[in-house]
Residue, then its C-alpha position, 0 to 999 in steps of 0.5 A: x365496532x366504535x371507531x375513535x378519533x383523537x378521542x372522540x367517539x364517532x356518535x352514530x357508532x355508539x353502540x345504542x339501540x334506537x329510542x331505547x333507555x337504559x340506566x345505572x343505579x348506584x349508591x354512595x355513602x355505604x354502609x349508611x349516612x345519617x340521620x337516620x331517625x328511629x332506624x339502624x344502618x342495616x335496616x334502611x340498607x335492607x329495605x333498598x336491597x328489598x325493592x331492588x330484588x323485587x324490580x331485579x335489578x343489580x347496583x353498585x355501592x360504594x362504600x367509605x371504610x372510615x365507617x365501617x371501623x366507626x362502626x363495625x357492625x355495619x361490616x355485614x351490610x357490605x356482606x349483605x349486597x355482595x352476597x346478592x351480586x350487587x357490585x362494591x366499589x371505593x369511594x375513599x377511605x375517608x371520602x376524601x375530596x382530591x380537590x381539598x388534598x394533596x394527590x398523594x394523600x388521596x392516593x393512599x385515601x385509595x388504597x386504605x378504602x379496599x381493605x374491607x372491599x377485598x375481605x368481602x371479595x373473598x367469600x364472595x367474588x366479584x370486582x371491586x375495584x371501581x372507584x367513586x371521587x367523593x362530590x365528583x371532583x376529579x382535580x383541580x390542576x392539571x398535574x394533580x389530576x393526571x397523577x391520580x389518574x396513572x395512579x388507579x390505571x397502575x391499580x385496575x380501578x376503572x371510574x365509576x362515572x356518573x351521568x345524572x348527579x342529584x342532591x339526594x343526601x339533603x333529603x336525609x334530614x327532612x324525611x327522618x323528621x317527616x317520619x319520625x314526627x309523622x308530618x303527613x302533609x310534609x312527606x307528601x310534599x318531600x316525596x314528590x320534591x324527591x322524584x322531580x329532583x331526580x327527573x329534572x337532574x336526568x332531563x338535564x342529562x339527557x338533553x346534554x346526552x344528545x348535544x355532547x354524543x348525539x344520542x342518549x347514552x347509558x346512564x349512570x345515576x348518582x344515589x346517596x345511601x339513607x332513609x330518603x332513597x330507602x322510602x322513595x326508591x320503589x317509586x323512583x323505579x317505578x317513575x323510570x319505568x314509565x319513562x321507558x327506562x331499563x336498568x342494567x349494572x354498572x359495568x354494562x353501562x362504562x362499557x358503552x363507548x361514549x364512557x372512553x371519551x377523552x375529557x380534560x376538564x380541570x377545576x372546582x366543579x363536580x361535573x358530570x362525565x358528559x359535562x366534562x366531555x362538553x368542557x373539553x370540546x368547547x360546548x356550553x354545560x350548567x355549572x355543578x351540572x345543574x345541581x344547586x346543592x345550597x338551594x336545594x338544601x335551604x328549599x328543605x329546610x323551609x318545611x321545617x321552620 
């Protein structure tokens, strides 16, 4: 049993066994983020759901229903990972960024972003109310954060932290041109660009992982829905699997005790849940957890002069 101290959790009590890894995947952005090149929505979406199935593993996506009334056809791809046991979660109606509005706007932002989450629930049941704060902004204000916070504890969502944050959405474009033009030479440089992004982000998580709870805890992967992570999802996995890495589901992993830490991190950066816990307790963190989304961004761009 975990023991807590004024919100700490005793490291050596956190249910973990020794050397052993273990990993969420989850999914922004459903039912798709563009460009997408040649290929519709439920395409790229059904060839993540393929390598999923094919390595066993369960995720969690979470879907912006702004979307799915953009475009209706794109309901059946939430059908679609409901019907495998995939978990669905909300990341807004509109993904709306708390940092930018006011908390009761993002409240409602909440509460419109489940009507299609409950819909799916029906025909196939499963909770779904595990929330994603769009760019990981959880409130710059105290107040603000602390009303947004009674506010899904009144409604039964739990946060879906994240643990390895990444800037896997910037490869959207590039691989959609890489394919489409078949730049051979370009996508081999992306695909390997792709997996040390992802692999640098979780070293990053990991090392914060052992200063901030000694140990390495579950993690919680942040993946952005698209023809990037539908090309390079199989190798990804694969590059997990070679670093010792299982993979579990969402709830498997807020159910360790370190996700029940107290953290009062308030500001402009979306930080991951350890960095939060490490600003709240005095101890030294990368700002945006290591991600230079702008870097990363004109990095990529540069392929394509």
């Amino acid at each position: 049993m975990a023991v807590f101290l004024s919100g700490v959790v005793a490291p050596a009590l956190i249910a973990q066994e020794k050397n052993e890894k273990r990993l969420a995947f989850t999914f922004e952005y459903l039912p798709f983020m563009k460009p997408m090149g040649y290929w519709r929505p439920r395409e790229i979406s059904n060839q993540i759901l393929r390598t999923l199935e094919k390595n066993q593993i369960k995720a969690a996506g979470f879907v912006i229903q702004q979307k799915v009334e953009d475009d209706p056809s794109t309901y059946v791809i939430l059908d679609d990972w409901a019907s495998r046991k995939h978990t669905l979660g909300n990341q807004t109606w509109g993904n709306a960024d708390l940092n930018s509005i006011e908390a009761k706007h993002f409240i409602e932002h909440i509460a419109d972003g489940h009507k299609y989450l409950r819909n799916i629930t029906r025909s196939h049941p499963q909770n779904y109310r595990f929330l994603r704060y769009p760019n990981l902004h959880q409130g710059e204000k105290i107040k603000k954060k602390k009303r947004v916070k009674r506010a899904i504890e009144r409604a039964r969502y739990q946060v879906a932290h994240v643990s390895v944050k990444t800037a896997t959405n910037f490869f959207n474009r590039p691989f959609a041109r890489s394919l489409q033009e078949n730049h051979s030479d370009s996508l081999e440089v992306l695909k390997n660009r792709y997996l040390q992004h992802v692999l640098d982000s979780l070293d990053y998580s990991e090392s914060q992982s052992r200063i901030v709870f000694g140990n390495n805890i579950p993690h919680i992967l942040q993946l952005h829905t698209g023809i990037a992570i539908s090309t390079m999802l199989d190798p990804l996995i694969a590059a997990l699997k070679n670093r010792g890495y299982i993979f579990i589901s969402l709830q498997e992993a807020l159910n360790n005790p370190a996700y029940q830490t107290e953290e009062n991190y308030v500001g402009p950066m979306g930080l991951i849940f350890i960095d939060r816990v490490a600003a709240t307790r005095g101890i030294p963190f990368k700002a945006e957890s290591g991600i230079d989304a702008k870097k990363i961004e004109q990095e990529l761009e540069s392929l394509f002069p």
